[in-house]
Backbone bond lengths (Angstrom), bond angles and torsions (degrees), N, CA, C in turn:
res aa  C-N    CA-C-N  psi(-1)  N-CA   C-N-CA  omega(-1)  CA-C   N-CA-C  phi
1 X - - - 1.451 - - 1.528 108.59 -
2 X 1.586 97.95 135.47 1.912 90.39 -173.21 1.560 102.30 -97.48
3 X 1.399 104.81 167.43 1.943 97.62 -167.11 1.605 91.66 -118.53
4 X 1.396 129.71 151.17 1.494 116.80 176.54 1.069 127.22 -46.75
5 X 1.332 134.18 -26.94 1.412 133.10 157.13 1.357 105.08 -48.08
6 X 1.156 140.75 -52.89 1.485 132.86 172.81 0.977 104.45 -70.63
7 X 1.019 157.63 -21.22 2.028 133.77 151.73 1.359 119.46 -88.73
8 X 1.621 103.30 13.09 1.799 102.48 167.58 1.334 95.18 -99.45
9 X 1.783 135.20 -52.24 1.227 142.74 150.22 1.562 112.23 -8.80
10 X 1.384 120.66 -61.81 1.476 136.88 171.45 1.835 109.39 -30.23
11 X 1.806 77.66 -72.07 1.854 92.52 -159.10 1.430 102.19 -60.87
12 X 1.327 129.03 -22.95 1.535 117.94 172.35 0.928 136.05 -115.24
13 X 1.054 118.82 31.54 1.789 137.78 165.69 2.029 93.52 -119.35
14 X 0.612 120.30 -57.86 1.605 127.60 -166.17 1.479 112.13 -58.46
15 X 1.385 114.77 119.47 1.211 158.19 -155.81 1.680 111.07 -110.01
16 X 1.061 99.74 -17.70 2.079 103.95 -158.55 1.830 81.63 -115.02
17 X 1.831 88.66 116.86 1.557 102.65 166.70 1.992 112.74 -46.81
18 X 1.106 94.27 -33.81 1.560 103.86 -159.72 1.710 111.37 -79.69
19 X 1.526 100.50 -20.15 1.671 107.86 169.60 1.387 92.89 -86.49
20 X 1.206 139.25 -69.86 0.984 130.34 -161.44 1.242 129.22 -76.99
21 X 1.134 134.34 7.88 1.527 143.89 154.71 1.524 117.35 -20.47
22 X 2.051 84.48 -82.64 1.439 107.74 -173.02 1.286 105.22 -46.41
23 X 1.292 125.04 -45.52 1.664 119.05 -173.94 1.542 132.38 -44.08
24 X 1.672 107.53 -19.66 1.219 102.17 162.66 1.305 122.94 -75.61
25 X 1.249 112.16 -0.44 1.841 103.53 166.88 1.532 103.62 -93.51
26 X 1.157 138.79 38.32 1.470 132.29 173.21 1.333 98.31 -68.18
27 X 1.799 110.20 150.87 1.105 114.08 160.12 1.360 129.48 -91.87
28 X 1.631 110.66 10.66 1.601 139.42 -179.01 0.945 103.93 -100.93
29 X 1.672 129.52 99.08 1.437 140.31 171.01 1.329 116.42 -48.56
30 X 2.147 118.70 -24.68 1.372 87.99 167.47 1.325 120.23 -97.48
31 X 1.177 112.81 -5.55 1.516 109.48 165.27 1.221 124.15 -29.18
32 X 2.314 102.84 -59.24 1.570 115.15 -159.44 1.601 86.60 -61.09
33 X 1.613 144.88 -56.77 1.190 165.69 -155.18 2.019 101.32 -53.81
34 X 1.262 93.57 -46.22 1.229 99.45 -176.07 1.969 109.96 -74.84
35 X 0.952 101.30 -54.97 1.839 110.59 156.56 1.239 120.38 -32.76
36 X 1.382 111.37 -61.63 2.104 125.80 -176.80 1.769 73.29 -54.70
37 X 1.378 138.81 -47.80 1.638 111.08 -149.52 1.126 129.53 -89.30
38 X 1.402 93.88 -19.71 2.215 120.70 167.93 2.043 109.65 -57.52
39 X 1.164 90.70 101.52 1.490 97.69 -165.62 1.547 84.83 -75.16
40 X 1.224 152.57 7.53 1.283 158.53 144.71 2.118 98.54 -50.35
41 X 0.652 85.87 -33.14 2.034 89.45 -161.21 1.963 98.48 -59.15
42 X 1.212 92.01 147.43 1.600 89.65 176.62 0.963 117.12 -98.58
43 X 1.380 139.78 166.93 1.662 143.63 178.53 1.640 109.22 -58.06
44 X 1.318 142.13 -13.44 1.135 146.16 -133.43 1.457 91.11 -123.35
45 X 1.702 107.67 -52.51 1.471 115.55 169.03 2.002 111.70 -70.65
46 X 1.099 112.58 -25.97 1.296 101.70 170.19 1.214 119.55 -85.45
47 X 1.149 129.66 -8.37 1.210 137.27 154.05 1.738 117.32 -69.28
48 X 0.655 97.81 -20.25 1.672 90.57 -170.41 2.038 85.65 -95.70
49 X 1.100 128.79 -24.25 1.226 115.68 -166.62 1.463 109.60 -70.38
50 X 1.721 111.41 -34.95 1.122 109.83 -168.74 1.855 121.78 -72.17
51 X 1.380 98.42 14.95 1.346 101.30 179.71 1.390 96.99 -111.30
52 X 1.296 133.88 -10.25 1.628 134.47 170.01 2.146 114.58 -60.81
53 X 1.276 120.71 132.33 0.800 142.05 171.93 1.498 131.84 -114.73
54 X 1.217 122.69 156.79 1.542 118.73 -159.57 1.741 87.71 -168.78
55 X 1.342 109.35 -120.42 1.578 141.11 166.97 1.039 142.64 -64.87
56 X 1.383 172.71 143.77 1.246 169.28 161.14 1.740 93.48 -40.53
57 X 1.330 102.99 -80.05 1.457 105.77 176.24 1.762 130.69 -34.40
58 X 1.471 84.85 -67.92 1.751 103.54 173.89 1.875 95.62 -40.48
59 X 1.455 90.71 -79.73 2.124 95.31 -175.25 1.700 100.64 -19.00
60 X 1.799 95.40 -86.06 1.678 92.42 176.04 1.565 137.42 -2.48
61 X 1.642 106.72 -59.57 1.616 120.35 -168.82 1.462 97.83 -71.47
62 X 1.554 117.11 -50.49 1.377 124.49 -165.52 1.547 99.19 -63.06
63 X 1.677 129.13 -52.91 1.388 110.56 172.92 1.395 129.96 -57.06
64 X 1.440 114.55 -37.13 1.425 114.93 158.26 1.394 134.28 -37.99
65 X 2.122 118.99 -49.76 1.072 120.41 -176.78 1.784 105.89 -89.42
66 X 1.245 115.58 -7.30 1.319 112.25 178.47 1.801 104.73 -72.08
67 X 1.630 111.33 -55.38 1.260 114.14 -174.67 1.675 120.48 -60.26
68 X 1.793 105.98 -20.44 1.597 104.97 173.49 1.360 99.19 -75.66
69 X 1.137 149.31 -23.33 1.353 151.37 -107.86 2.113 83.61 -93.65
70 X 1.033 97.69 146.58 1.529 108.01 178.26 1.670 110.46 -77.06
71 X 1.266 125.47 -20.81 1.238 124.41 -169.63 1.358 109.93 -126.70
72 X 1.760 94.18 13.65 2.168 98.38 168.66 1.323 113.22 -56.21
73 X 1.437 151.79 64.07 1.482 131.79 172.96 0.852 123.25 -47.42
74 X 1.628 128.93 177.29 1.518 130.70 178.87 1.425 131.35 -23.16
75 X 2.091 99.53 -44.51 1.736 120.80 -161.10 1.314 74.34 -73.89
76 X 1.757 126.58 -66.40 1.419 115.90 -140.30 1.750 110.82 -61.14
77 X 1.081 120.25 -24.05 1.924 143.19 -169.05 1.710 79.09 -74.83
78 X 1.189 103.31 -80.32 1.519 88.60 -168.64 2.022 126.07 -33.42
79 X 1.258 84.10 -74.30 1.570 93.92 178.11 1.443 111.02 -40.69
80 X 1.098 112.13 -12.27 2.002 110.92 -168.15 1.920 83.54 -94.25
81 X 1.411 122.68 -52.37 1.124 137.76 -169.88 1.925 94.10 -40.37
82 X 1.461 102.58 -75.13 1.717 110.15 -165.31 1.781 93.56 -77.83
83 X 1.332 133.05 -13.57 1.531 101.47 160.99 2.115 124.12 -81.31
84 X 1.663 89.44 -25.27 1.746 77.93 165.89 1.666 116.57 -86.32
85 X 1.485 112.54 4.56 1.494 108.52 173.95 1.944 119.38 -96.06
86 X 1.784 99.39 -6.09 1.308 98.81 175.07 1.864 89.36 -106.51
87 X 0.973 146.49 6.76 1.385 157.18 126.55 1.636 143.50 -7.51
88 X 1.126 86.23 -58.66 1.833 136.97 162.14 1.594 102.52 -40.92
89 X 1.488 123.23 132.51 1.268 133.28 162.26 1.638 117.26 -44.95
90 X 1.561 105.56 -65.69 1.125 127.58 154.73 1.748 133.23 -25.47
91 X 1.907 102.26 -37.92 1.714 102.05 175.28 1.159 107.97 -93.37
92 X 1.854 111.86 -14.97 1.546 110.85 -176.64 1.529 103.39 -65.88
93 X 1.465 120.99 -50.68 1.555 125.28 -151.82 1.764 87.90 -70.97
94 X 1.221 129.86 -62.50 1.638 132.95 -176.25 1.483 90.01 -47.39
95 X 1.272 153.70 -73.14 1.745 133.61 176.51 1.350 130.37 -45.38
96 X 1.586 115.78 -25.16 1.400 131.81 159.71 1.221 114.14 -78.99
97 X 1.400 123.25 6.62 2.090 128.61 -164.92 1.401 72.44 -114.44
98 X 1.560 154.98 -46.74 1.481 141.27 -97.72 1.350 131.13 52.13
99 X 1.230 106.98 3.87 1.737 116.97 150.85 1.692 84.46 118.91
100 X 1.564 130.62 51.19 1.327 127.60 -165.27 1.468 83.38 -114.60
101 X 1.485 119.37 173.18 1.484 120.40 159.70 1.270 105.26 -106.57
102 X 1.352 104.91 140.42 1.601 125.45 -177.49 1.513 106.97 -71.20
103 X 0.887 141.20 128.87 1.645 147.35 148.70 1.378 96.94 -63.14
């Protein structure tokens, strides 16, 4: 049985798209965090991260290191773009309206 230290160990030594894939489904936020930072990670896997959730904060760091990320392309920029825009105080209360605008 591996312990999160062995899949934080993983995400930053690991080089092989194909080990490191699965890792964006960790249920260890710094894992996913540690992954967005492995300039080894592919666009496909950074893409899938930006739909991972945790924290206000945690989210935050992870959109930050996804968008520095050397291999963010257009899709991955975008998706980081509309996950810090459903993010927003403002998109929470319009999803808590039923997507109405608040006066």
């Amino acid at each position: 049985m591996h312990t999160p230290a062995d899949w934080l160990k993983l995400t930053r030594a690991g080089a092989d798209g194909a080990v490191l894939h699965p890792l964006a489904h960790s249920p260890y936020v710094f894992v996913r965090q540690a992954l967005a930072a492995n300039p080894a990670t592919a666009p496909r896997t950074l893409l899938e991260l930006t739909g991972t959730r945790d924290s206000p904060w945690n989210d935050n760091k992870l959109l930050l290191l996804l968008a520095q990320h050397p291999h963010a392309d257009r899709t991955v920029l975008r998706a980081v773009l509309d996950a810090a825009a459903r993010s927003t105080p403002a998109a929470r209360a319009r999803a808590g309206a039923g997507g109405r605008q608040l006066a």
